[in-house]
C-alpha positions, 0 to 999 in steps of 0.5 A: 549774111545778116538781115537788116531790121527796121521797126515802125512804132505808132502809140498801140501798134509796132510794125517790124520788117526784116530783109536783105538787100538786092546787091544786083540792083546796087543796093546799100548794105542797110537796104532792104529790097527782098523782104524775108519777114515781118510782124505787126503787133497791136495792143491787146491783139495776137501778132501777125505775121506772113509772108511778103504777099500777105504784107502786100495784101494787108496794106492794100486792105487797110489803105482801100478801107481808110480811103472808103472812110473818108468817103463815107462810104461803107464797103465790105472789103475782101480777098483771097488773104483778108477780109475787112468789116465794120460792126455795128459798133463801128469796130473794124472786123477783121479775118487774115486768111493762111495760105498753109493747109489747116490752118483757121483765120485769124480774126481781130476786132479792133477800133479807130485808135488802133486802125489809125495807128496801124495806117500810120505805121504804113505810112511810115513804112511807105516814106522809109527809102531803105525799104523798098516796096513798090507802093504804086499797086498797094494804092487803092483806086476807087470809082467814082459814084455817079454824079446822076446817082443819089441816095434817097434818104440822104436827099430827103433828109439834107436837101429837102429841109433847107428847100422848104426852108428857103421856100418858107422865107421866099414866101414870107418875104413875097407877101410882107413885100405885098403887104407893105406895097398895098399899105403905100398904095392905100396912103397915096390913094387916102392922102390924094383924097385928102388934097383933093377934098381940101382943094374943093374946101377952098375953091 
């Protein structure tokens, strides 16, 4: 029987899964439900491949990664097939672990462009109906920080200024505020003077 292939291209990155359908399931002949290979290929990097587990366990990494990003939040991700870092550079590093004895990790380090790229080849993959993968666990299901908990240097350094600011303008209105308020009481005071002294004049 002839497996299906379908390929998944993003600028640097090719994803290729091959499989067969499950015909007790009542699967089309261009479905693929039993996964039986599949590479992913990025520019400049030595190509990766495994088994469907490995698959799972790469898309949940990336997905959890990118999510984490858009929070900005950093965290080391890790797992028994995977782990994924960032460097100081902000390159994302990462080690793809072999279930088979002997055999070292397999180390990338690879950039936004590329990262990106492979993400979109995920979702690609996600959208496709012929290929059918339970994404329902692959979704990373991040906790919500506490919204009593905060960051000190953050607060310090985007919440204080424009405090201190405001308080800044506050006080300076306050006091200009004063100021004109004062100089109107002095007018009445001296123009109430002047019609009194004029009306002693005539009397």
């Amino acid at each position: 029987m002839l497996q299906n292939k379908y390929s998944f291209n993003q600028s640097s990155t090719e994803l290729v899964i091959s499989g067969l359908p499950d015909y007790s399931n009542n699967d089309d002949n261009d479905n693929i439900s039993i996964v039986s290979s599949w590479k992913l290929s990025i520019l400049n990097q030595p190509e990766i491949e495994g088994s469907i587990d490995h698959l799972k366990s790469v898309v949940k990494a990336f997905y959890k990664c990118a999510t984490l990003s858009l929070l900005d939040r950093e965290e080391k991700i890790k797992s028994e097939l995977i782990d994924i870092n960032l460097d100081e550079s902000g390159n994302f590093k990462i080690t793809l672990k072999s279930t088979k004895p002997n055999v070292n990790p397999l180390k990338l380090n690879i950039g936004y462009a590329e990262f990106s790229d492979i993400i979109n080849c995920f979702d690609q993959l996600k959208n496709f109906k012929k290929i059918k993968i339970d994404f329902n666990d692959l979704m990373p299901n991040i906790k919500k920080k506490n919204i009593f908990s905060f960051n000190k240097n953050k607060f310090t350094y985007n919440v204080v200024p424009p405090l201190l600011a405001f308080f800044t303008i506050s006080m300076f209105t306050f006091i200009s505020i004063y100021f004109i308020e004062e100089n109107d009481s002095r007018n009445k005071n001296i123009s109430t003077i002047s019609n009194n002294t004029n009306i002693v004049i005539k009397i």
